[in-house]
DOGUSE-883161 format. One record per residue: residue in three letters; y, x, z of N, C-alpha, C in turn. Coordinates in steps of 0.05 Angstrom, whole numbers, padded with zeros to 5 digits, always signed. Example, Ala and Ser with C-alpha at 12.3 -4.5 7.8 and 13.67 -1.06 7.14 Angstrom:
<pts>
ALA-00114+00264+00156-00090+00246+00156-00066+00264+00156 SER-00045+00257+00142-00021+00273+00143+00001+00258+00157 
</pts>
This chain:
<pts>
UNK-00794-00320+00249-00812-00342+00252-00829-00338+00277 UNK-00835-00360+00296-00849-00355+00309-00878-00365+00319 UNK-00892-00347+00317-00926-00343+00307-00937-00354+00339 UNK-00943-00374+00339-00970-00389+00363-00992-00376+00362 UNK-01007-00360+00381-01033-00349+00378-01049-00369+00394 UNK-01072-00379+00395-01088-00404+00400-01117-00380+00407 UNK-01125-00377+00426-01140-00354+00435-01171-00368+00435 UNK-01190-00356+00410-01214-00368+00406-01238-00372+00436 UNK-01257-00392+00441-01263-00392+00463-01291-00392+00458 UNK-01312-00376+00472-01338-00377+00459-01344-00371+00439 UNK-01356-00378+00415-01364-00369+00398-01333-00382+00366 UNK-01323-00384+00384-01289-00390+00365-01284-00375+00358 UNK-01263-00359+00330-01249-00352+00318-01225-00362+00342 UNK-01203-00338+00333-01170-00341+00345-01163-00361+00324 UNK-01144-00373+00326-01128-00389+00303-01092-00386+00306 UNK-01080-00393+00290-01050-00383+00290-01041-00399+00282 UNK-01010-00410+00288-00990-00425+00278-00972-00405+00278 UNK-00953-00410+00252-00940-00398+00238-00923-00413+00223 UNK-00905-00428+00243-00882-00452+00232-00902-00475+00222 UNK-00910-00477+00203-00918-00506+00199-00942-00511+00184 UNK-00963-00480+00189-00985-00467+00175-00997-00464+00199 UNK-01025-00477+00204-01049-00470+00220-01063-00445+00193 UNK-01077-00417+00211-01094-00405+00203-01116-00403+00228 UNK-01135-00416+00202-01159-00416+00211-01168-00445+00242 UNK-01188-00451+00229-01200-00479+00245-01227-00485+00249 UNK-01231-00463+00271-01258-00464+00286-01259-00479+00301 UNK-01235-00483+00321-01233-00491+00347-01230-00522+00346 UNK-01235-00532+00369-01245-00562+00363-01215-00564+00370 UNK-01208-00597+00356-01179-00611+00353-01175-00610+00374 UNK-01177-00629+00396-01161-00617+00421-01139-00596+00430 UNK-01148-00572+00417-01132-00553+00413-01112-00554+00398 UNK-01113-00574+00382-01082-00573+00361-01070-00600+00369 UNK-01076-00616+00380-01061-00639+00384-01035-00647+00393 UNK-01026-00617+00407-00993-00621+00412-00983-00612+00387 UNK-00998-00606+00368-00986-00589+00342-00982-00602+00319 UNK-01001-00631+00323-01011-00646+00298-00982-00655+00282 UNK-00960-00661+00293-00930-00669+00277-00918-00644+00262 UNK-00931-00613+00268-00928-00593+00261-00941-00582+00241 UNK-00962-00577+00242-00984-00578+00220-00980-00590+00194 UNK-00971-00574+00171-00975-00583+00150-00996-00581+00134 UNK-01002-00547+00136-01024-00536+00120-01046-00519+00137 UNK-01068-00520+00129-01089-00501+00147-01095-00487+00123 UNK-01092-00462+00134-01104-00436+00112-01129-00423+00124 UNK-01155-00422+00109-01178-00413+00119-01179-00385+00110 UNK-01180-00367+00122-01189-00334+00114-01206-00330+00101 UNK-01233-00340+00108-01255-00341+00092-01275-00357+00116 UNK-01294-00362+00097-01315-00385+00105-01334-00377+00120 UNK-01332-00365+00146-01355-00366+00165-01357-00393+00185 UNK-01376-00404+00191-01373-00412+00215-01357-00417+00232 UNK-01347-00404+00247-01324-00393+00271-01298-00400+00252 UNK-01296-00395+00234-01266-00399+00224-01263-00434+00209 UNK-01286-00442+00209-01275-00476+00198-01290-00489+00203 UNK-01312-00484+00222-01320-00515+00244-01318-00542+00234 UNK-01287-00540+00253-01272-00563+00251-01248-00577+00241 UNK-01249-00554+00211-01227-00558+00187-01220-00583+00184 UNK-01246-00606+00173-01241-00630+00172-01225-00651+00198 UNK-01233-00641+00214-01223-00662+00243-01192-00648+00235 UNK-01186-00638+00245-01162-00616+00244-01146-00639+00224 UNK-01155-00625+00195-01137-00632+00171-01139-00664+00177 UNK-01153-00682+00183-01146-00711+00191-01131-00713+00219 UNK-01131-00698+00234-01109-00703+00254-01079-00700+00248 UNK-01073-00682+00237-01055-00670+00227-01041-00686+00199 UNK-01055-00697+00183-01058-00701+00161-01041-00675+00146 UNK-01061-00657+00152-01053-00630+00134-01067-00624+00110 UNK-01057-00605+00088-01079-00597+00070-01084-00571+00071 UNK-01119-00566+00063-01135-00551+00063-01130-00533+00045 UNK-01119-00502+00053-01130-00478+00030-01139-00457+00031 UNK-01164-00455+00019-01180-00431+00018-01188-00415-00010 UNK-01186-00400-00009-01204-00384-00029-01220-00397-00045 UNK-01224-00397-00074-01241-00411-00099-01268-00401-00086 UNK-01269-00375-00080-01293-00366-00081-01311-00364-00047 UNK-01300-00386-00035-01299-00383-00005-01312-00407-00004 UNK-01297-00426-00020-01303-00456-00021-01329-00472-00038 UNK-01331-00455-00053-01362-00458-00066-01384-00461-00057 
</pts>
């Protein structure tokens, strides 16, 4: 499989594609927009800041779904 590294900028988290899984969505959409037909799912590591920003923009570009941690998401 081959893993896209998306190199965080400023106060960004890195993010990864991994066939048809975004990890992690700090980075503003722009950054995924050649990806959006790719993108099925965004997986969040855990809930800082830097890692899900811009989860929402993302998962509506993409029309992907969101998964994180029960105890992340609270």
């Amino acid at each position: 499989m081959h893993i896209e590294f998306i190199e965080g900028k400023g106060y960004y988290s890195n993010s990864y594609i991994c066939g048809n899984i975004l990890v992690d969505a700090g980075l503003p959409p722009e950054f995924f927009a050649k990806y959006k037909a790719d993108i099925e799912t965004i997986v969040i590591t855990h809930a800082h800041y830097d890692h899900i920003e811009h989860v929402k923009e993302i998962s509506e570009l993409c029309d992907a779904e969101i998964c994180i941690h029960e105890l992340d998401a609270a």
